[in-house]
MARDREN-330139 format. One record per residue (C-alpha): residue in one letter; x, y, z. Coordinates in nm, 2 decimals, padded with zeros to 4 digits, always signed. Each point is the difference from the previous one (the first is absolute). Example, Ala and Ser with C-alpha at 12.3 -4.5 7.8 and 13.67 -1.06 7.14 Angstrom:
2
   type       px       py       pz
      A   +01.23   -00.45   +00.78
      S   +00.14   +00.34   -00.07
***
This chain:
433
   type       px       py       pz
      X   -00.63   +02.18   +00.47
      X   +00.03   -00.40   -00.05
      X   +00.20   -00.19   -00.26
      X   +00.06   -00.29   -00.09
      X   +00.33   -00.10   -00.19
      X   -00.06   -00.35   -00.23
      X   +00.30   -00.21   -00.13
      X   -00.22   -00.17   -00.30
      X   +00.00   -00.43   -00.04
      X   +00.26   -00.14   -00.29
      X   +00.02   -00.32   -00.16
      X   +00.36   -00.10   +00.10
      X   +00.14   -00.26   -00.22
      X   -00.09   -00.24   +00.27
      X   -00.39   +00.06   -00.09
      X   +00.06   -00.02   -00.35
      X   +00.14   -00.30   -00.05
      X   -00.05   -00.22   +00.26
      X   +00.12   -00.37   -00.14
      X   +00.35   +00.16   +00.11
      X   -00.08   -00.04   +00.33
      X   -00.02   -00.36   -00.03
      X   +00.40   +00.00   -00.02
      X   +00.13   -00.01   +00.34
      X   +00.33   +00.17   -00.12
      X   -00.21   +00.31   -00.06
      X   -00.20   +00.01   +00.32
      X   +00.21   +00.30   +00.13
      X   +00.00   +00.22   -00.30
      X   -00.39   -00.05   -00.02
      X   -00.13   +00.10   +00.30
      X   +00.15   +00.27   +00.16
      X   -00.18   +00.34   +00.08
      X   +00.20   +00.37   +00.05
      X   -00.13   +00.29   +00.10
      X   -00.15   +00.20   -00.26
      X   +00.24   +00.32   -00.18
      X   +00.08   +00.34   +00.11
      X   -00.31   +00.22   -00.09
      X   -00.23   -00.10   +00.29
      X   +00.29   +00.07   +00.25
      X   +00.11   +00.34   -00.17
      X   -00.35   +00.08   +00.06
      X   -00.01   -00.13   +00.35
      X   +00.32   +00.26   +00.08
      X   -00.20   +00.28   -00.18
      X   -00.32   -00.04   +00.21
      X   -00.06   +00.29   +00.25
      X   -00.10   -00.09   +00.34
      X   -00.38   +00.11   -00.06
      X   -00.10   -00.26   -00.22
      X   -00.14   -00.32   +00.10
      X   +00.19   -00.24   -00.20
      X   +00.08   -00.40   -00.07
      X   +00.12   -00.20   -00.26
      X   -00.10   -00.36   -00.18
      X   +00.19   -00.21   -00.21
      X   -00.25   -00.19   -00.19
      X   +00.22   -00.30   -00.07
      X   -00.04   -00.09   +00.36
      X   -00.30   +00.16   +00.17
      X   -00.37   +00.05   -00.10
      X   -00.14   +00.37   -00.08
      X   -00.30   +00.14   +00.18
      X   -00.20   +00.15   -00.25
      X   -00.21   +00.16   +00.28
      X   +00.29   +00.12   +00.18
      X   -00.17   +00.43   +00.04
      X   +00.29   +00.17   -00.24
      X   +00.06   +00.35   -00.10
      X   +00.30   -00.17   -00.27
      X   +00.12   -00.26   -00.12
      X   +00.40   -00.01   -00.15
      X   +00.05   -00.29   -00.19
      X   +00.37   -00.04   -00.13
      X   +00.09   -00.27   -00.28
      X   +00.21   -00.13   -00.28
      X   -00.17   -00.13   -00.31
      X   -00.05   -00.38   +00.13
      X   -00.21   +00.12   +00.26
      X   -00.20   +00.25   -00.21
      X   -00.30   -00.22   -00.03
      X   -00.01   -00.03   +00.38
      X   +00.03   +00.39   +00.04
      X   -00.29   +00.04   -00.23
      X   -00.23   -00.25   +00.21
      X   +00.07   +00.22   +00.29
      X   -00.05   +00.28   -00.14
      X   -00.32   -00.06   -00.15
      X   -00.11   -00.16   +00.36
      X   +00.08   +00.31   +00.18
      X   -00.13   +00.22   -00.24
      X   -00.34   -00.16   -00.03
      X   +00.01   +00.06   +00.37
      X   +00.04   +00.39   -00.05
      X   +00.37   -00.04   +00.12
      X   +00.26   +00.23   -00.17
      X   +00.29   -00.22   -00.17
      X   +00.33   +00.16   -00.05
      X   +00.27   -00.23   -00.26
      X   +00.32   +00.03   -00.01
      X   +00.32   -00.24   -00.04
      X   +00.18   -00.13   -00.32
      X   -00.30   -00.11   -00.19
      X   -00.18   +00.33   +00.03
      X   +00.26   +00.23   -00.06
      X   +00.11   -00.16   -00.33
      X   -00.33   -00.03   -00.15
      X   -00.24   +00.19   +00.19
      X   -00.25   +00.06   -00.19
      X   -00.14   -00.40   +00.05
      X   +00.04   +00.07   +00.36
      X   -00.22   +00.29   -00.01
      X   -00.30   -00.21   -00.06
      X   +00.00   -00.11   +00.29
      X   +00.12   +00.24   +00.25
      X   -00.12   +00.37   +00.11
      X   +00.36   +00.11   -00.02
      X   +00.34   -00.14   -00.17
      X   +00.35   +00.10   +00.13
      X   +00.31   -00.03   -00.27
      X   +00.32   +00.00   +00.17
      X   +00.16   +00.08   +00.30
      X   -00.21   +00.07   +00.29
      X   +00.21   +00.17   +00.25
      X   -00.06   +00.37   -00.12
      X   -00.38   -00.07   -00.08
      X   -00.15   -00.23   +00.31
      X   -00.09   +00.33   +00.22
      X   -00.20   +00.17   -00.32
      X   -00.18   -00.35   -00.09
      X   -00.11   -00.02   +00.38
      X   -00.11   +00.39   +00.01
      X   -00.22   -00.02   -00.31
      X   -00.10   -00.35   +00.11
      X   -00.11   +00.16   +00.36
      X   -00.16   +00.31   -00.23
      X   -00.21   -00.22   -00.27
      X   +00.17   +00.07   -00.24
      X   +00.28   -00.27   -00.11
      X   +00.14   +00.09   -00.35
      X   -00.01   -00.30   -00.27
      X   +00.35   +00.00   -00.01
      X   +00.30   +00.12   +00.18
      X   +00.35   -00.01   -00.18
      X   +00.21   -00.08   -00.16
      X   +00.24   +00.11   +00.23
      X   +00.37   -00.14   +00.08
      X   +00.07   +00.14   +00.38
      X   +00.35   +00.13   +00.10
      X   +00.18   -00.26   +00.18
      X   +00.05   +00.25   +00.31
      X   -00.44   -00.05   +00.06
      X   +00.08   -00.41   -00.01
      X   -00.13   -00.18   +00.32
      X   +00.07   -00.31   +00.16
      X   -00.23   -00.25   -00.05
      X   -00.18   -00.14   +00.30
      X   +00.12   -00.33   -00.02
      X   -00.18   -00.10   +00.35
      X   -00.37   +00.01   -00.21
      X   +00.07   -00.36   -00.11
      X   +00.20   -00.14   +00.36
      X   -00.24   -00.30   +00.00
      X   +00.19   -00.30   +00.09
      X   -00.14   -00.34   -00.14
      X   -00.14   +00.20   -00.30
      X   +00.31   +00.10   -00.21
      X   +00.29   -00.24   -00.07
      X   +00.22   +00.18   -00.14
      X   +00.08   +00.37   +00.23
      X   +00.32   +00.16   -00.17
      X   -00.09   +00.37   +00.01
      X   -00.02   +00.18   -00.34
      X   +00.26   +00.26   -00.03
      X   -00.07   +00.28   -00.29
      X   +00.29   +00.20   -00.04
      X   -00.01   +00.13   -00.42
      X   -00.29   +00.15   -00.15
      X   -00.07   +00.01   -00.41
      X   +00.24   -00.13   -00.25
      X   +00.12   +00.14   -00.38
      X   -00.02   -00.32   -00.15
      X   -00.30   -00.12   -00.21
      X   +00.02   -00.39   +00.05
      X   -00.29   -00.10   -00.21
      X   -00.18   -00.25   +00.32
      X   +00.06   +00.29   +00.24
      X   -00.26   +00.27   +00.14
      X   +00.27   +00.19   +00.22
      X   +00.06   +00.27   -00.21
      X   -00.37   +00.07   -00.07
      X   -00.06   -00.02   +00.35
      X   +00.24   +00.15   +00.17
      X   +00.22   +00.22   -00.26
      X   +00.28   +00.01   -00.19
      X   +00.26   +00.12   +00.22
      X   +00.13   -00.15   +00.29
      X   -00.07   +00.14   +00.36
      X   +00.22   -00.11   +00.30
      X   -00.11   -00.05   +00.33
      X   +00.22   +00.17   +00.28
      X   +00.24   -00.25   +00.13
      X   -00.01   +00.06   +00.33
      X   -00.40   -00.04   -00.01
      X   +00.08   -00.35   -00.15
      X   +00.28   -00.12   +00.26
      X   -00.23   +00.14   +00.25
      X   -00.32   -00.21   -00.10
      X   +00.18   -00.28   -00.07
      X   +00.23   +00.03   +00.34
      X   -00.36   +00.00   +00.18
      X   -00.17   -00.28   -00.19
      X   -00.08   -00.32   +00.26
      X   +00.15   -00.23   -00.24
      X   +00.31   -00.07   -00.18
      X   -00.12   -00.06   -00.40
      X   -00.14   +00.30   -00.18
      X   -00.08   -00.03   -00.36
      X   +00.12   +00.32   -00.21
      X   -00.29   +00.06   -00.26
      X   +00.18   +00.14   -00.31
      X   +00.21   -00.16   -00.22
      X   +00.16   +00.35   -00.09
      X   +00.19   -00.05   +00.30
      X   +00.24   -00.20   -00.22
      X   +00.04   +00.27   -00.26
      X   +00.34   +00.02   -00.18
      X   +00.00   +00.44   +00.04
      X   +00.27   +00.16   +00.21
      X   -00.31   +00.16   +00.21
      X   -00.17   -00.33   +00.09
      X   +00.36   -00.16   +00.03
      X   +00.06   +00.23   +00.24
      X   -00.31   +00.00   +00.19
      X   -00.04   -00.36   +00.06
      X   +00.41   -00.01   +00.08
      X   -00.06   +00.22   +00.28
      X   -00.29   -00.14   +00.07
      X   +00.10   -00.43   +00.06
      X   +00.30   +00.15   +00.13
      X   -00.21   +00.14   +00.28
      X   -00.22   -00.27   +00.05
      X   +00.32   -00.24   +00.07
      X   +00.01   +00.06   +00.35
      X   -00.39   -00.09   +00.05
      X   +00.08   -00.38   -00.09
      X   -00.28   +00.03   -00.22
      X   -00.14   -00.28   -00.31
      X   -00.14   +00.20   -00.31
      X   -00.16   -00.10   -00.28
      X   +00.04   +00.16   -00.33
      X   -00.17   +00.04   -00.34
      X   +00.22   -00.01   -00.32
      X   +00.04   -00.09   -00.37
      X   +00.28   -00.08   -00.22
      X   +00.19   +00.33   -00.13
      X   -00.05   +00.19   +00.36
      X   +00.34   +00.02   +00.23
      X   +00.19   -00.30   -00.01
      X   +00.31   +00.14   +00.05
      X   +00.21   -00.23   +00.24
      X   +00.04   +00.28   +00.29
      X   -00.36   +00.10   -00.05
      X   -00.07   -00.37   +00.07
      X   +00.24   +00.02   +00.32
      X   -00.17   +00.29   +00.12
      X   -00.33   -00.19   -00.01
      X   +00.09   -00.29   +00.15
      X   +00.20   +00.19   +00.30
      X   -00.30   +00.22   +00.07
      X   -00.23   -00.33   +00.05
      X   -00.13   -00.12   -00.32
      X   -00.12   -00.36   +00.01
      X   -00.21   +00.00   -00.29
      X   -00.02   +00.14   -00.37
      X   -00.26   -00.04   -00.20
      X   +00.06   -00.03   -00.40
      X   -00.30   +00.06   -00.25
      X   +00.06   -00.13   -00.32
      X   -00.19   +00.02   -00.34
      X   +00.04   +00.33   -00.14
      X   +00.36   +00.09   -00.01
      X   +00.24   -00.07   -00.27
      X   +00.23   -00.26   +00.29
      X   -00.33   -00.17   +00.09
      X   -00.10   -00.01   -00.35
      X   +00.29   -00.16   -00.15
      X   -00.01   -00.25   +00.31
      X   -00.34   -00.10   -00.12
      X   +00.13   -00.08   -00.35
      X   +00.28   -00.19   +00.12
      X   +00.28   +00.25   -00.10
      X   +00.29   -00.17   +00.13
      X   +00.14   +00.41   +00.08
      X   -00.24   +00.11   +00.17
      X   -00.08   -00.35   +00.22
      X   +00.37   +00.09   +00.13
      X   -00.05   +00.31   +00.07
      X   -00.33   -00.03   +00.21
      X   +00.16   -00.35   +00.18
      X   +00.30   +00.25   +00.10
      X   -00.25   +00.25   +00.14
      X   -00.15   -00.31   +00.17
      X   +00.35   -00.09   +00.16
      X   +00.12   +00.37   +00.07
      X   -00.33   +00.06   +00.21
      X   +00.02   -00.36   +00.18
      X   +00.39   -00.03   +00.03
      X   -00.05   +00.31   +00.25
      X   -00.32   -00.17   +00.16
      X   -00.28   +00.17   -00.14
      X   -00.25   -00.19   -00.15
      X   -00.06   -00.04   -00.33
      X   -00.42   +00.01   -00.06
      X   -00.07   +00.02   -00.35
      X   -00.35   +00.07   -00.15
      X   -00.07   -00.08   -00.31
      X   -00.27   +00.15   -00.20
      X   -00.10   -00.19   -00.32
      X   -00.30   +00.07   -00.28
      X   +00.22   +00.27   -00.13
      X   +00.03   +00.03   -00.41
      X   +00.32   -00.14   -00.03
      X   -00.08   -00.32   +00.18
      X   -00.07   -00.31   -00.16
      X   -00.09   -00.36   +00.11
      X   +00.35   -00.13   +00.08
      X   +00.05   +00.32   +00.27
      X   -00.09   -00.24   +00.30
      X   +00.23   -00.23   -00.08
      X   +00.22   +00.25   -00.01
      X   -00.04   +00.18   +00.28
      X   +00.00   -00.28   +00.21
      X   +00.33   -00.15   -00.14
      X   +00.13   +00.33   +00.06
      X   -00.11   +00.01   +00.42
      X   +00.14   -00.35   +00.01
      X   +00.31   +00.10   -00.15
      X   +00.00   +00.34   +00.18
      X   -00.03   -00.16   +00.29
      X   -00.32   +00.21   +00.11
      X   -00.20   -00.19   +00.28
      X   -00.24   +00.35   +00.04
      X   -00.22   +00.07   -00.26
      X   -00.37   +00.09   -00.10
      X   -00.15   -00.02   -00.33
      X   -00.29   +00.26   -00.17
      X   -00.17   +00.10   -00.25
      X   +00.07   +00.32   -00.19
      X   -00.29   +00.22   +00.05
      X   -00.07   +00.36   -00.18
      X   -00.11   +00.13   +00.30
      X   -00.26   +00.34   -00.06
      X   +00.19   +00.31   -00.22
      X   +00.40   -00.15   +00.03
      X   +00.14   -00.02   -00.38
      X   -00.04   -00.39   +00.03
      X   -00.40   +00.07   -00.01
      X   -00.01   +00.30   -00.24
      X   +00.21   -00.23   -00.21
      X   -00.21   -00.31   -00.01
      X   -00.29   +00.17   +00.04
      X   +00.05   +00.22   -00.35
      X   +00.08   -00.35   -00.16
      X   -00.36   -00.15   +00.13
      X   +00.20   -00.27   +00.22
      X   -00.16   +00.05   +00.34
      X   -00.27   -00.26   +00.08
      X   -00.21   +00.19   +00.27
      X   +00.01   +00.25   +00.26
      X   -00.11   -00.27   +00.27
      X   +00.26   +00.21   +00.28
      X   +00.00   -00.31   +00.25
      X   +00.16   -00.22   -00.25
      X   +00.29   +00.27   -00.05
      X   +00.17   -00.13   +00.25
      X   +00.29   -00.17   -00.21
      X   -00.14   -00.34   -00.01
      X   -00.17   +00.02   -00.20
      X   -00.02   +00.02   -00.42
      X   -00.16   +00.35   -00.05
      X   +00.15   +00.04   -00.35
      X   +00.04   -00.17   -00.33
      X   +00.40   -00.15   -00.05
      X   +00.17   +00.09   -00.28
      X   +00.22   -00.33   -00.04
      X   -00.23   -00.24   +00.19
      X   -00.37   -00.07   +00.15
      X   -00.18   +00.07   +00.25
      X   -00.04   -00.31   +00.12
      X   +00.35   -00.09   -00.03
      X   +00.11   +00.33   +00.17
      X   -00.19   -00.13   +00.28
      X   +00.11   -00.34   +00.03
      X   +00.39   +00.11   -00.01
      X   -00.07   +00.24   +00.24
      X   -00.14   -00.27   +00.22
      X   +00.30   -00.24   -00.08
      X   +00.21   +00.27   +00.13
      X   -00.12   -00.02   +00.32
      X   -00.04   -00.38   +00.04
      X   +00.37   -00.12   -00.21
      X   +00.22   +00.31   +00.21
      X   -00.15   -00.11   +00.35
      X   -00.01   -00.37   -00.06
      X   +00.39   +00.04   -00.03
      X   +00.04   +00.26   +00.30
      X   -00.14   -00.10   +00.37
      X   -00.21   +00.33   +00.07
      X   +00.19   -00.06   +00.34
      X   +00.34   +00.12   -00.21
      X   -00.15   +00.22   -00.20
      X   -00.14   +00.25   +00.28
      X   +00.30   -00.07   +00.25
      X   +00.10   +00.38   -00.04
      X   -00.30   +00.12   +00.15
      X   -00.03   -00.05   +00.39
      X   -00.39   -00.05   -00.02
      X   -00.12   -00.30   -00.21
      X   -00.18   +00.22   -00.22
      X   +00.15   +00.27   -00.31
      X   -00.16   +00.34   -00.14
      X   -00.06   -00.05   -00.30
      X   -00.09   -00.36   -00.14
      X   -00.39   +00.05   -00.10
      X   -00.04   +00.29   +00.19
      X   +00.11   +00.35   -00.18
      X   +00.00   -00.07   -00.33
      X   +00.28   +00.16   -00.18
      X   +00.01   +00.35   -00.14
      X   -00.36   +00.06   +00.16
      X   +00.10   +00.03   +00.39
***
């Protein structure tokens, strides 16, 4: 049996808006390339040594239609849905069966199945070796899952699939450690995807993988990491304490209202941490900071300075097009970096991406503008403001990125990272990773 594994082509924010590139100050944050997520190298793990296998990541290397295939697995997140469905449609006008899977098709699969033989929702671990058996047989079921595997069947990922110096910029191994999450965050597809309870991988498995990885940054891939519950407290105590001794450099997800306690903080900057990275738009701190409230400006600039004063970075994202914003949020977000003293940030779009509340929200009130999946890739306006327009969501979106980086030498801003490149600026949009 052959396959072939495709990592579909995305418009990072580079593509979409080119004139930015014209500022030299943004030249690093632009054009970097990473390695593509965790699904193709799960799957890599999972393969058994008699299929014939390879993988291509569209973003940098052509597909061979022709290529003699028994399947195709293409694995996706909603930017790149367009792309998939190309593919697809290539392969499958060649006779070729396709086989989706990824964030995209598991939280609205139904529009993937129009172009695929087969659609997989969820975890793959516990349902790979029955998709290959009917695959083999003929007889490849329309859809397989939902289905949320025990964190005992987890596998490392297969990192070694994208080892292709000169191609990536940016090589800090992905770490998953938490599955699901209870909270409904109205931008988020986690719980959809993945469940509503959390799953813990075995500690020793995650010392272990991280003990053997080549290099010294690793990127952990869930912000629940940085819940404030005695069982995730625990965990990821035990956890940085461990990785102390491996002289390590992490890089963390997070938004206001997770742990900040000040010995959570010391156990995160002890066990490596160099880098923490803030979303903002949705939560009542962020919320308040975009309206100016003088409270809640302190208290986000002392989460700033409690992070950096113990040498983690402080990389705040901030998400704007949300219904509380209105036209004076740029200046106001921008006073508050400056004032902050934030010299790491990226700026996007908030996008409903396919089945989260955000979208069944805006969607009941007739506020999306298309389903056009390549421009969901938070930059761009897929929805109609509530305080401003469209146009004018754009444009401030835009002077985000030119007032913040013609203040902050891109050379400062990315000095925590020991590449010149970071993971997320254009790349992963937020919430749909």
């Amino acid at each position: 049996m052959k396959i072939r594994l495709i990592y579909p082509r995305f418009a990072r924010f580079r593509d979409t808006h080119p004139e930015l590139e014209t500022l030299p100050e943004l030249a690093g944050l632009w054009k970097y390339r990473m390695p593509p997520a965790l699904g193709l190298q799960i799957l890599a793990t999972l393969m058994p040594d008699d299929v014939e296998w390879a993988v291509t990541d569209a973003n940098v290397d052509p597909i061979d239609f022709d290529e003699p295939l028994d399947l195709v697995g293409v694995s996706f997140f909603t930017p790149q849905a367009s792309s998939a469905y190309a593919i697809a449609d290539e392969f499958r006008a060649r006779g070729v069966k396709v086989l989706m899977g990824g964030m995209h098709p598991s939280m609205i699969p139904e529009d993937a199945a129009a172009h695929a033989d087969s659609v997989c929702v969820g975890d793959v671990e516990t349902l790979w070796h029955t998709i290959l058996d009917d695959a083999r047989q003929g007889r490849l079921r329309p859809r397989y899952g939902p289905v949320e595997a025990p964190a005992e069947t987890w596998v490392r990922p297969t990192r070694s699939i994208f080892d292709r110096p000169g191609v990536y910029d940016w090589h800090a191994a992905l770490v998953q450690v938490i599955r699901g999450c209870p909270r409904v965050c109205p931008y988020c597809n986690i719980p959809e995807i993945q469940g509503k309870h959390l799953r813990f991988r075995d500690l020793d498995d995650v010392v272990d993988d991280i003990r053997g990885l080549r290099g010294r940054e690793f990127y952990i891939t869930e912000d629940t990491i940085m819940f404030k519950t005695r069982a995730v407290e625990r965990y990821a105590t035990e956890l940085f304490e461990r990785l102390a001794d491996l002289d390590p450099r992490i890089f963390l997800t997070s938004a206001f209202g997770l742990n900040e306690r000040p010995q959570f903080l010391d156990v995160l900057a002890r066990g490596g941490t160099q880098c923490i990275y803030v979303t903002f738009g949705f939560d009542p701190i962020s919320e308040g900071v975009y309206r100016g409230d003088a409270r809640f400006v302190q208290r986000a600039k002392d989460t700033v300075a409690a992070m950096q004063d113990r040498g983690m970075r402080f990389f705040g994202a901030f998400g704007v097009g949300f219904d509380d914003d209105d036209e004076g949020t740029f200046d106001r977000i921008l006073e508050f970096c400056e004032s902050a003293g934030i010299i790491t940030a990226e700026f996007f779009i908030a996008t409903p991406f396919p089945n989260t509340p955000l979208w069944h929200q805006w969607r009941a009130e007739d506020r999306l503008l298309h389903t056009d999946w390549a421009r969901y890739n938070c930059a761009h306006v897929v929805h109609r403001p509530k305080r401003m327009s469209e146009d004018r969501l754009m444009e401030g979106f835009l002077q985000l990125w030119r007032d913040f980086y013609a203040k902050v030498p891109v050379e400062d801003s990315l000095s925590c990272f020991t590449s010149t490149h970071h993971p997320h600026a254009g790349g992963r949009p937020t919430g749909s990773a």
